[in-house]
N, C-alpha and C positions, 0 to 999 in steps of 0.2 A: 504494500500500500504506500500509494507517494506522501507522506507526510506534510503535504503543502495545499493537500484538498482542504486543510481546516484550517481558518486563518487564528494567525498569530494569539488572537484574545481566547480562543479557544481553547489553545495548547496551555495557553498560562492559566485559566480555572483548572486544566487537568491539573498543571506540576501542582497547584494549590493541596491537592489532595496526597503529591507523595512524599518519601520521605527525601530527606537533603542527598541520601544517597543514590535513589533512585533517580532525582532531579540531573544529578551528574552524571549520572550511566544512559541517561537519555541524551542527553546533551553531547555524547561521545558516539552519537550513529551515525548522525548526519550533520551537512552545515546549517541546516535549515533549522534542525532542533539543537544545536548548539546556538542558535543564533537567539530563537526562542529561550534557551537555558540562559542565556548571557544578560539578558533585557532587565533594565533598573524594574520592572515590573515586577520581579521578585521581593520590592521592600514590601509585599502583600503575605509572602511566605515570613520573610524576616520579623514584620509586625505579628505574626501567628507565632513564633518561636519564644519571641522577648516576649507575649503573653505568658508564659510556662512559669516564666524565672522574674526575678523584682531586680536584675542586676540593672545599673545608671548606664545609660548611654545618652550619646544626642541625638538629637530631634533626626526625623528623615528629612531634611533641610538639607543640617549642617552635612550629612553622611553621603549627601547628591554631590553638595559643594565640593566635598574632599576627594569625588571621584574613587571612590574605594566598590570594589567589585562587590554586590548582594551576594553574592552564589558563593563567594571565599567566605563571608561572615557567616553565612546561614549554616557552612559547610561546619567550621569551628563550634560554635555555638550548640548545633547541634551536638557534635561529639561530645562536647563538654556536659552535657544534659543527659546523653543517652548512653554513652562508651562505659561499658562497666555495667556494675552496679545500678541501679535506683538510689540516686544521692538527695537526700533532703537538704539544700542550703542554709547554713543556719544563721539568722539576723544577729547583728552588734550590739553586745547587750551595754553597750554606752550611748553610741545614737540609733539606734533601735532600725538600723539600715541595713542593707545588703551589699553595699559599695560603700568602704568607710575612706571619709577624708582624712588629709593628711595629719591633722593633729588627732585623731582617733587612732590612727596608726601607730606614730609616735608615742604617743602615751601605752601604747599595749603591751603587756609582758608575753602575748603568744608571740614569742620567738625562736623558729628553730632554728642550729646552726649544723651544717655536715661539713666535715673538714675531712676528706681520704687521704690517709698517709700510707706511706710505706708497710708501715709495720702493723699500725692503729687509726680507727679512722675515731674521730673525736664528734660527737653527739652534746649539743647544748638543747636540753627541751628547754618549754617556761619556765622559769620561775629561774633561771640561770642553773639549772640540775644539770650538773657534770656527766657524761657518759661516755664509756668507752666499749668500743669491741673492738677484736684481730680483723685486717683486712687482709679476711681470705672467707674461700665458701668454695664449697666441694662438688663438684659434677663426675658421676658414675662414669666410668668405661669399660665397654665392650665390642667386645668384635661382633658390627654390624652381618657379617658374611656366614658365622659359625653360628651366631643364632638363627638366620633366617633359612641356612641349611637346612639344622636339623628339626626347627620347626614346622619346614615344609614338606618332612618326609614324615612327620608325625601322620595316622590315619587320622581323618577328620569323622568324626561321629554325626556331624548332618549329611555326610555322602550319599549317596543314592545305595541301596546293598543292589549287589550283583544277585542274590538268592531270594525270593521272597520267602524263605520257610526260614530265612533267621530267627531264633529265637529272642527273644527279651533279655535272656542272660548273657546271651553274646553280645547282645549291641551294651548291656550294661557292664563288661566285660570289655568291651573295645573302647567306652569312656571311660573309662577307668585306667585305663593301659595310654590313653592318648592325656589324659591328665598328669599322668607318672611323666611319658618322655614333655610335656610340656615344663613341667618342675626344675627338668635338669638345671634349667638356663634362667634361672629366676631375672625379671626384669630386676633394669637397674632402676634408685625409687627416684630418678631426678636431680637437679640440683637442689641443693640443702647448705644448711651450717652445719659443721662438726661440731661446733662447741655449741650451739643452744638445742640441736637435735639430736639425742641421743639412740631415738628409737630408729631412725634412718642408720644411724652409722652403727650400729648392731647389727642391723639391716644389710649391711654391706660386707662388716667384716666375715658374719656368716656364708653371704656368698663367696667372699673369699676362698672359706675354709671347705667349701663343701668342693674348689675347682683350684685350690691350692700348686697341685702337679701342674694344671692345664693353665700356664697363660694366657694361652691362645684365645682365653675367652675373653679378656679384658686388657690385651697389650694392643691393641692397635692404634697406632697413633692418632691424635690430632691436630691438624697443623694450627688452629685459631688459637687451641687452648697452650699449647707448646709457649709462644710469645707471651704467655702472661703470669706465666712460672716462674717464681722468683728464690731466692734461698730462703726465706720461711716457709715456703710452700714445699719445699723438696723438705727439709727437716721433721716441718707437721708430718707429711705423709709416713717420714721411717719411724717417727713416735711412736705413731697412732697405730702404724701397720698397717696401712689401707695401700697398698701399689696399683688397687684397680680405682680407685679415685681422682680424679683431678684436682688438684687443689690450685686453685685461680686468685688470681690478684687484681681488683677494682681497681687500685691504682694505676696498675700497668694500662689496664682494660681505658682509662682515662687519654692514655696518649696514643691511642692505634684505632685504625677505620677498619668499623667491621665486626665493633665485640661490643656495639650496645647491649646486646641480651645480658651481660656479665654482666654490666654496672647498672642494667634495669632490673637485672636477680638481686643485685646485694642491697642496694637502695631500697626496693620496696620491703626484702627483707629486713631493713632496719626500723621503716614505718610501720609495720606489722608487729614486731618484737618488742617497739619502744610506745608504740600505742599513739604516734603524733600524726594519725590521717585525720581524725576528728576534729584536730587542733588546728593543720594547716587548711581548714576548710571556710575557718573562721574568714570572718571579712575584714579584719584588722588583725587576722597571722601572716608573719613574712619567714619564707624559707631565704635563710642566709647560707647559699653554695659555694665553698670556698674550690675556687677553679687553679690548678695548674698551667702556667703558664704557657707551657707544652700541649694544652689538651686541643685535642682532634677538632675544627671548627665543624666537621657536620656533627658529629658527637655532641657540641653545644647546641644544634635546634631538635636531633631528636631526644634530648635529655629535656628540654620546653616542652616539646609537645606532650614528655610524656607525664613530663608535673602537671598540666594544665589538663589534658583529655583523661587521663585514666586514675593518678593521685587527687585531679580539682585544690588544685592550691588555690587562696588566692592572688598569691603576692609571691614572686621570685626574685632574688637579687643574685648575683655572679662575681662572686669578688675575684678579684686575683691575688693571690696568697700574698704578695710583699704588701698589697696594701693595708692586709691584716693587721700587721705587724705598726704601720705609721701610725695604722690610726687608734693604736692603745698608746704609742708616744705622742700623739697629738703630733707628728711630722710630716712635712709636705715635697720634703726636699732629701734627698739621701741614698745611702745602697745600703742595699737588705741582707744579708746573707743567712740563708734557712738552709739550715742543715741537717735533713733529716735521716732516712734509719738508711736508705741505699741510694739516697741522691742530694746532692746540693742544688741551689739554685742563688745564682748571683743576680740581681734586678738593682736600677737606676731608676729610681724616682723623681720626677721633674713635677713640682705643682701639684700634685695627688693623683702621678700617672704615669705608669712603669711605661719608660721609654721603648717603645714594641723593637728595634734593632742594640739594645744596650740592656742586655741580659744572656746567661749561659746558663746553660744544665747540665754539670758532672757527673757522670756515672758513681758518684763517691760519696759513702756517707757511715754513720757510726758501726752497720754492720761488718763495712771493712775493718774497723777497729779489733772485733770480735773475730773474724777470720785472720788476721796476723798473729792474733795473741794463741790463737789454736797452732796456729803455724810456727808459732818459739815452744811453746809447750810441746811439741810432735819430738823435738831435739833430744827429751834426757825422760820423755813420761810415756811410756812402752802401751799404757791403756787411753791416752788422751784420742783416739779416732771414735771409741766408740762415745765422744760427748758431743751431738751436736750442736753447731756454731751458733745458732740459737740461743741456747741454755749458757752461751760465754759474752752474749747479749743483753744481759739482766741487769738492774741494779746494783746490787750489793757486789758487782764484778766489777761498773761501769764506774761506782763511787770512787776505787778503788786506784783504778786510770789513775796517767797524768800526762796530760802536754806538757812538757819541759820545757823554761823557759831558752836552758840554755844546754842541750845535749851535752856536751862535754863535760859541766860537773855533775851531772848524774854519773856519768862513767867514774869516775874520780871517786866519786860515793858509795860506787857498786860494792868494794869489799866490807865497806864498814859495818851497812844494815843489814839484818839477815831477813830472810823470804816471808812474806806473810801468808800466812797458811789460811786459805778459803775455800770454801764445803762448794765442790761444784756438782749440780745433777746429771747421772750419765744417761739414764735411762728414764720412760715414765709410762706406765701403762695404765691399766686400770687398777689393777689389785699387786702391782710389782713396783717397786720405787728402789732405785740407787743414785746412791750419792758414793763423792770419789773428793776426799782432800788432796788439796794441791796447794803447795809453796813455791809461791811467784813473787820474785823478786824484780829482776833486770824487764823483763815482759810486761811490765805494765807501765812502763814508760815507751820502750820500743815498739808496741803494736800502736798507741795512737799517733808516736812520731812517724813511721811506715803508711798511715792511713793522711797524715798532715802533708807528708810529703809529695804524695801521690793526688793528693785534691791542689793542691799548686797555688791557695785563694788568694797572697799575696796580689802573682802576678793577672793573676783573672780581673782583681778589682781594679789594676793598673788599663787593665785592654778597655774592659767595658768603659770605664770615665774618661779615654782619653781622646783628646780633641773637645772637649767640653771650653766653655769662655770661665775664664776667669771667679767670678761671683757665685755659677753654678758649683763648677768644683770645689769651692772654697765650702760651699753646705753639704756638698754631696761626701767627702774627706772627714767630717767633722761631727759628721752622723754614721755612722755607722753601723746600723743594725743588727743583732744575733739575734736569728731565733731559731726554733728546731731540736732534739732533743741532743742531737751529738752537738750543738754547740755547749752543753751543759757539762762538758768533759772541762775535768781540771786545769786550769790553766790555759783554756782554749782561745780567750781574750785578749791576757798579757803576749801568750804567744804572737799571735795575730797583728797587735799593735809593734811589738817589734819590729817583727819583718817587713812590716807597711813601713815604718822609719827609714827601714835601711834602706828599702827599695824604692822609695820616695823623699830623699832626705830636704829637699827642699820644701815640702811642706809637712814636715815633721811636728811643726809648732803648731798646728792646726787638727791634725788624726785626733781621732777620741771613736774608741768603740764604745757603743752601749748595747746591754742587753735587756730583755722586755722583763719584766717584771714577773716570777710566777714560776712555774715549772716550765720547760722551753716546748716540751711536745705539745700540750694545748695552744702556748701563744697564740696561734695563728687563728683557731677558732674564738678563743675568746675575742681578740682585737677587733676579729669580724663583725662584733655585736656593735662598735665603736662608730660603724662606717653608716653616715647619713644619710636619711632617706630622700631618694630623689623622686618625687610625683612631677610628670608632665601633666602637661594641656592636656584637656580632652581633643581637640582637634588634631594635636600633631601627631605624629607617630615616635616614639622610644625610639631616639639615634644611639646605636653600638659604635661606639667608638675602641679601639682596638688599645687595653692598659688600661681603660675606666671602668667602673665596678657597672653594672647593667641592670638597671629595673626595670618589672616588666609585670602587671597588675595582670588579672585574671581578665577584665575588661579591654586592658589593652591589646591581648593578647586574640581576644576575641574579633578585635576593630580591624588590628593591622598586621595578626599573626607573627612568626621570626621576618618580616621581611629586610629587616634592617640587617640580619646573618648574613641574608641570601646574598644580597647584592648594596656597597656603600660606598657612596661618591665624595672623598674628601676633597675640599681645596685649601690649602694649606698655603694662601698667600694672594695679591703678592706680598713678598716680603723682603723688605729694604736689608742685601748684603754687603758690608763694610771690609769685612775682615776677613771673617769665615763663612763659607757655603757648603752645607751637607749636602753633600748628592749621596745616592745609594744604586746600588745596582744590584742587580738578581744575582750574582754571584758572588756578591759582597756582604757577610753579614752585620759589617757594622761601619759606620759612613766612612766617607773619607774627606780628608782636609782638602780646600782648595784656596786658593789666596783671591780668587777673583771678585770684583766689586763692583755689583748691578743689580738685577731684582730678578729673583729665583721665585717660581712656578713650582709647587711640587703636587701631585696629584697622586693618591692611592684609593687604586680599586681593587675589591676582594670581590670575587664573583666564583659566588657555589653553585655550582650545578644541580637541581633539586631533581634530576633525571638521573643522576649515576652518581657512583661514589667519587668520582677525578673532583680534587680540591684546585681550586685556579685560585693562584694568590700573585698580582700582576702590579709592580710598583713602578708608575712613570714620573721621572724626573725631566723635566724639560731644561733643555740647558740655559745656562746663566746668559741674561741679553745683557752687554756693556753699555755702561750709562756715559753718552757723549757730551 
């Protein structure tokens, strides 16, 4: 049927009747009922939808004026109302609203914070309640080939029988027998937690035990989960005794395309366990996400969509970790250094906004600490392999540490003090516990200078600030930031300030490190609570600026969706060049000096492709024009 026999008004009381999704599977047949789908006519379905819910938006006025597509809003909206669950929104028991203003906001203790570290991923519910869990979480494996083998040569008991005189006993004899070869191969139960689910990972281990000879059931690789295996994940699993497990890391899962499902498993597993989907539903709760500097840009909008269509937040912020850190020192200006359990990250902050080309990320962090000190212990302790690196990870090991100011007279001192003897655990099962004393003397200076060495942060702080003007460096030198848990190692400060001296003698008179106030491993989430809220216009759209923290209401989100991810047009000028001109180029990650003196153009566009995974990230600098 040609679709053009019924004119246009027609078509549009049909879509009136279907659902937003049906609206766009229509609109995808032809040009004519896309043309029909596309029609501002739609604000008739739109005004049908905003009847369900009491969320604020503008008139259909202002929402013609702004040129925003009905059929994306209707699209949104609807998921947000229908995806899931049956969600009752529930009204502001301050202003008695469904869309709270900004000082309702502000005044509200619904604040949650997620901070994914390395090691720990750090949990602020309301009322400022501390929480911590291991950032890891367990996915089964098995060999897809050897189950669907032999579970395909199992008889099936709804078959058709070749006899009709079978008996009743035989056929309850042949399920019974196709129930047994079903058993061999017990499914795997999912991904899960090890440490809050215990009856999964009994679950597992038994499988283990029942195909212990046969690896074949559960060695088969997989290449997604391979990259996000990190050494506490290899250590849990020889703990626990789980080899057919995967034990995964959200962090990892943060900076690679292609593993949302991992940090969409760990995430909602932590709203489900900590009980705060009730809370972020509030219309004056804000989920404060503390973001990695390094994370995946598409991994940023489908981590949006999926707060907003299937958790219903109402309020999202996206910090990035240094600015954590300022905004519990009240600074605006500075380099950061967080040093966490297997990465450092060095960040410049200009004005309350990490310079996006004036930062690095070290493979280096406290874990290495713990890996060298296994490695001096291997020399003279016949039993130290079987302690995993983990378990030399710990506190009471960690206190223990020292950065040496000045290597040389530790050696000088090695003969005088003798070894301090500390209880380390070798082993940890469920009803099996050992522990293994060891006298460690020279080694606990040597593994965090071996770890200091090997992170290089002197000259790191020197690359990223240099070519900076005068006044910037002068704040940026003078502030220093530590935060992180391995910067909480002895001595890690003094050290640090040293070697900045020497490696920078000429602004010696100026250096001063500080560190954040508190235990180093939360810093970063608590700081978060520090960073102020930003409400836009209702008219404008939320600009993502690339270094600045990213608000982004449940409303907004509905009006003008990630578009500001997708695609964002800076201009950054013109701007009067005297002295110095940054240009940058695609091959250069961090600018370069140039002496020329005119007025520089600089233009940055990010453009995601919402069709494929390829990240296009395209920075034009237009060259300097001489001023005659």
């Amino acid at each position: 049927m040609d679709p053009s026999i019924f004119p246009e008004e027609i078509w549009i009381k049909i879509l009136l009747y279907c659902d937003v999704p049906d609206i766009i599977a229509i609109g995808n047949t032809c040009k004519y009922l896309r043309k029909a789908s596309d029609t501002d006519y739609l604000k008739m379905k739109w005004l049908q939808l905003i009847s369900k819910v009491h969320f604020r938006f503008p008139d259909i006025k202002c929402l013609q004026l702004l040129n925003i597509s009905f059929k994306a809003m209707c699209y949104r909206l609807y998921m947000v109302i229908t995806l899931g669950e049956n969600v009752h929104f529930p009204k502001c028991r301050h202003c008695s609203g469904y869309t709270c203003q900004r000082n309702c906001v502000e005044g509200s203790s619904a604040k949650v914070v997620i901070e994914i570290g390395n090691k720990y991923t750090w949990v602020i519910a309301p009322h400022f309640e501390l929480r911590r869990h291991f950032s890891m979480f367990g996915v089964p494996k098995y060999n897809n080939e050897t189950y669907l083998e032999q579970t395909q040569n199992v008889p099936s008991s709804s078959a058709r029988p070749k006899c009709d005189g079978k008996s009743l006993a035989k056929k309850f004899k042949l399920l019974k027998l196709s129930e047994l070869a079903t058993a061999k191969i017990p499914r795997p139960s999912g991904p899960f937690c090890v440490f809050c689910n215990s009856v999964k990972l009994y679950r597992e281990k038994k499988r283990l035990i029942t195909h212990q000879n046969d690896p074949a059931y559960y060695a088969r690789p997989n290449p997604i989960y391979e990259k996000l295996i990190n050494g506490y994940c290899t250590d849990t699993v020889e703990v626990l005794g789980i080899p057919n497990v995967d034990l995964v890391s959200p962090a990892e899962a943060l900076l690679s395309d292609g593993t949302f499902p991992v940090l969409k498993t760990f995430v909602g597993h932590l709203f489900h366990q900590m009980r705060l989907t009730s809370t972020l539903r509030k219309p004056n709760a804000v989920l404060m996400f503390c973001e990695p500097l390094a994370m995946h840009p598409l991994l940023r909008k489908q981590l949006l969509h999926y707060l907003f269509q299937e958790v219903k937040v109402s309020r999202v912020c996206l910090v990035p970790k240094p600015l954590a850190a300022c905004a519990m020192l009240d600074v605006e200006t500075c380099v950061v250094v967080d040093s966490g359990a297997l990465s450092t990250t060095v960040a410049v902050v200009i004005g309350g906004r990490v310079m996006p080309q004036r930062w690095r990320l070290l493979p280096v962090g406290g874990w290495h600490v713990a890996y060298h000190l296994k490695q001096a212990m291997h020399w003279y302790l016949k039993g130290c392999y079987h302690i995993p690196i983990s378990y030399l990870d710990t506190l009471p090991i960690k206190e223990r540490c020292r950065l040496s100011y000045n290597i040389k007279n530790e050696e000088k001192r090695v003969g005088q003090k003798t070894g301090e003897c500390i209880k380390v655990r070798v082993r940890s099962y469920a009803d099996n516990k050992q522990f293994l004393r060891v006298s460690l003397g020279s080694e606990l200076y040597i593994a965090p200078e071996m770890m200091y060495i090997n992170l290089g942060l002197p000259q790191v702080i020197k690359d990223v600030t240099s070519g900076l003007s005068e006044d910037i460096l002068h704040d940026c030198l003078s502030h220093i930031l530590l935060t992180g848990g391995n910067t909480h190692l002895s001595g890690f400060g003094l050290r640090l300030t040293k070697d900045l001296r020497e490696l920078l003698p000429e602004h010696s008179k100026i250096l001063e490190v500080r560190s954040c106030p508190g235990t180093h491993s939360w810093n970063v989430a608590m700081g978060s609570t520090y960073v102020p809220l930003a409400v836009h216009p209702d008219k404008t759209p939320p600009e993502y600026i690339e270094g600045n923290p990213f608000w982004l209401s449940r409303e907004e989100y509905v009006l003008f969706g990630c578009e500001s991810l997708e695609q964002y047009f800076v201009l950054l000028g013109p701007t009067l060049v005297y002295k110095e001109a940054e240009s940058v180029s695609s091959t250069n990650m961090y600018p370069m000096n140039t002496s020329l003196v005119g007025i520089r153009f600089r233009i940055d566009i990010a453009k995601l492709c919402p069709l494929s995974t390829l990240y296009y990230h395209i920075i034009i600098d237009l060259s300097v024009l001489q001023l005659h």
